[in-house]
N, C-alpha and C positions, 0 to 999 in steps of 0.2 A: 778812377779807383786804382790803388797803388797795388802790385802783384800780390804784394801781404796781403792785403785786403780781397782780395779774389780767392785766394788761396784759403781764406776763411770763410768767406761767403761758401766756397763748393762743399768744405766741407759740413758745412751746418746742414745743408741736404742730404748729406752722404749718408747711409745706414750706421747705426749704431754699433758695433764690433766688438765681439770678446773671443778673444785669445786662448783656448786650453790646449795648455802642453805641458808636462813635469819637469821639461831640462830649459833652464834657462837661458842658452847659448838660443834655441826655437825660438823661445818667446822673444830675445831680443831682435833678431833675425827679420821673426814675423812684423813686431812693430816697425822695424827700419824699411821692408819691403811697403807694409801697408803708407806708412809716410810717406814712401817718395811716388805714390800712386795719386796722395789726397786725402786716405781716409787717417781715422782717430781709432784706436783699439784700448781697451783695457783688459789685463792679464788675470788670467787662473791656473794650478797647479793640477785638479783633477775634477772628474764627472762631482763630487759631492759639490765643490766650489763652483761650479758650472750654476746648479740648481740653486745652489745660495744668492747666486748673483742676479739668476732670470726674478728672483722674489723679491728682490731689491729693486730692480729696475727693468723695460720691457727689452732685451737687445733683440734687434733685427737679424743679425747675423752672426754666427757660431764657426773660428774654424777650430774643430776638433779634433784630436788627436785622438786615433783610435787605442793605443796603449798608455794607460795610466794607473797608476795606484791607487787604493780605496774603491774608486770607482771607473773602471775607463768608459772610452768614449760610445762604446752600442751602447753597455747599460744606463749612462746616462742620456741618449737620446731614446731609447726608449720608454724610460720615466716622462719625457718632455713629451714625448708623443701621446701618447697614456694621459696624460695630465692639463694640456694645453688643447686648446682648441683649432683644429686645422688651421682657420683662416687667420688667426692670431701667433700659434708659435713661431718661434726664429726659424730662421735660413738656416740650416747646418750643413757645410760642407767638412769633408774627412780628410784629416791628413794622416797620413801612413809611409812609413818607411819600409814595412814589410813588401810592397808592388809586386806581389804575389798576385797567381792566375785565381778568379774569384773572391778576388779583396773589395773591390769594385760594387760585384753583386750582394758580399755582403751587408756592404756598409751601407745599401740602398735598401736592402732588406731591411735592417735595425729601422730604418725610417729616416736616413738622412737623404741631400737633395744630389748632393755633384760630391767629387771626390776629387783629391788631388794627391800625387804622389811626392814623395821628399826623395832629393833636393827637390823644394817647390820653386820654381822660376818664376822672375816678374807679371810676363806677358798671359801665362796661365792661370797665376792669383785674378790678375786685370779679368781676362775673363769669364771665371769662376761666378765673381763679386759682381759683376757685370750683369748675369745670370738670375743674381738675388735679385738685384734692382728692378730686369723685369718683371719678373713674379711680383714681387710688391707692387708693382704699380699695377696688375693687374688684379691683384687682388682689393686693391681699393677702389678700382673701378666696380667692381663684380657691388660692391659693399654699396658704394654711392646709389648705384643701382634700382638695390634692394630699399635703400632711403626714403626714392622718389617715389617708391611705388607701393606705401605704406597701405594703402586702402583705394579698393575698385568700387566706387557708387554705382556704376553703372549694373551690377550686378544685382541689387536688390531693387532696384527702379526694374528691374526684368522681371525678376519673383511678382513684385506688386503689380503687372502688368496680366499676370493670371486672373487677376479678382479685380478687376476695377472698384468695383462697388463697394470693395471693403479692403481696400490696399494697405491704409494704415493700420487694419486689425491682424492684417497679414504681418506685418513688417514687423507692428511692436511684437507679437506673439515671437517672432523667430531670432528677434533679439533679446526678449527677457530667456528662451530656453537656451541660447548661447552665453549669454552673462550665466545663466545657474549652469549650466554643463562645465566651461571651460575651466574653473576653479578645480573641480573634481579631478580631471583629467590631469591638470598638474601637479595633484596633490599623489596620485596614483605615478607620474613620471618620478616625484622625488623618492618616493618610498622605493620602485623599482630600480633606480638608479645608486639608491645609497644600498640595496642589496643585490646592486650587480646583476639583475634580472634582466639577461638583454632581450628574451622573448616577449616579455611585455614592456618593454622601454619600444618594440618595434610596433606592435600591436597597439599601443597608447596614441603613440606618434601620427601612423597610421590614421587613426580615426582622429585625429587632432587636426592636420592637416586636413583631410579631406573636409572637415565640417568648417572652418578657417576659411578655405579655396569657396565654399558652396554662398557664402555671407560676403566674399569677396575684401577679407582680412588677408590679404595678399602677404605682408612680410611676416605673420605668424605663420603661415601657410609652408610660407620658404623656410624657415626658422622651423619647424616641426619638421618637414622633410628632410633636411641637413642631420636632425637627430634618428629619424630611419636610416637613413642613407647608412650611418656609419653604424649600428645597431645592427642590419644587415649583415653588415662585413664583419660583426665579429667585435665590436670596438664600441666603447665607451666612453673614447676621449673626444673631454671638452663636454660632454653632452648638461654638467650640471651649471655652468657657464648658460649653454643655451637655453635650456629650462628657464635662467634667470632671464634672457633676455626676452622670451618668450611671456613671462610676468610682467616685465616693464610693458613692454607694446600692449597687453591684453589691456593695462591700464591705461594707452596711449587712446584707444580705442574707444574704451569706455566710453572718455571722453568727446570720444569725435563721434559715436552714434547718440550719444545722450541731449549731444547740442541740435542735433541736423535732424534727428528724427525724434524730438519730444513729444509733437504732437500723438507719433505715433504709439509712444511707449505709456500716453496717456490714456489709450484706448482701453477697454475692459477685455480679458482674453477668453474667450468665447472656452464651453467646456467640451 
């Protein structure tokens, strides 16, 4: 392989990169530094263009400029944060000229990850970006994870071990009242989430989770508790994302108790 050709190769692994700065002398700056690192960048002027750009396409990593016009860089990571789903949003690191005592703390408070001060030097972007890269890669591990471990059988072969004698009257009974509960339960998530009701988005979640975890629907189980989790804290982001994905898997499900356990769900359910 010819150096060109490496030098391509690295980059097609590399994170995806956008640029927000208002003075162009930055943004050239920024791309000739990230270039001679490896990575690829595309450029924006301000937080609104920032937002326009995440809609357009998914970028992994954000260096933001914390002063800009229209929108600067808190309010627009803010929005991102709010809006995006933790395990999904970009990487935002802060660039700031002001390197003021507390610049730091704030720029972490708005929701961004690392910061870096201007002049930004080579060796510190290097490992900024560096930074990002673990975090993604750990977060897709956390992800595959959660993949493998879609549904625990073992779980209701334990339940059916109560009753021998009438295991499959057990099993179908507790999965036709999980098929008729869990529709409800998200339909009560959507309604409280499009009116911003974090006490019953935690409450909802709450008993979603828990009856998920008891059937041994493991990755609805995780997927409900990510929308307490933040619900708790105060926060709403991402949670209508995960309601959808919590719909997908219910459906995923369906499927996987409807095949495995027919016999049972053909039982008649005792009153």
């Amino acid at each position: 392989m010819t150096e060109a050709s490496e030098t391509i190769a690295k980059r097609i692994a590399k994170p995806k990169i956008l640029v927000a700065d208002d003075n162009a002398v930055n943004q050239k700056v920024a791309l000739l530094m990230l270039n001679s690192l490896g990575y690829l960048g595309d450029v924006v002027g301000n937080g609104t263009e920032v937002l326009e750009a995440l809609r357009r396409e998914p970028y992994d990593l954000i260096l933001m400029d914390v002063q800009m016009p229209e929108m600067d860089g808190f309010e627009a990571t803010r929005h991102i944060r709010k809006n995006w789903n933790p395990g999904e949003g970009p990487y935002i690191i802060a660039m700031t000229a002001n390197a003021m005592r507390g610049d730091r703390e704030a720029c972490l408070e708005a929701g961004m990850d690392d910061y870096l001060s201007k002049p930004i030097r080579k060796n510190e972007m290097q490992i900024a970006i560096e930074k990002c890269e673990v975090k993604n890669s750990e977060i897709e591990n956390e992800s595959s994870a959660v993949e493998t471990a879609s549904f625990d059988f073992t779980v209701l072969d334990e339940l059916a071990e109560f009753s021998p004698e009438d295991a499959d009257g057990i099993i179908g009974e507790l999965i036709t009242i999980f098929f008729d509960d869990v529709p409800e339960r998200l339909a009560i998530l959507h309604k409280a989430e499009a009116e911003n009701d974090i006490e019953q988005i935690n409450q909802t979640a709450h008993t979603l989770k828990g009856m998920c975890a008891t059937l041994g629907t493991v990755k609805m189980a995780a997927l409900a508790a990510s929308i307490e989790e933040r619900a708790r804290s105060n926060s709403l982001a991402g949670a209508r994302l995960t309601i959808g994905q919590i719909e997908a898997e219910f459906e995923n499900v369906k499927i996987i108790l409807k095949a495995k356990y027919e016999n049972a769900l053909c039982q008649p359910v005792n009153d």
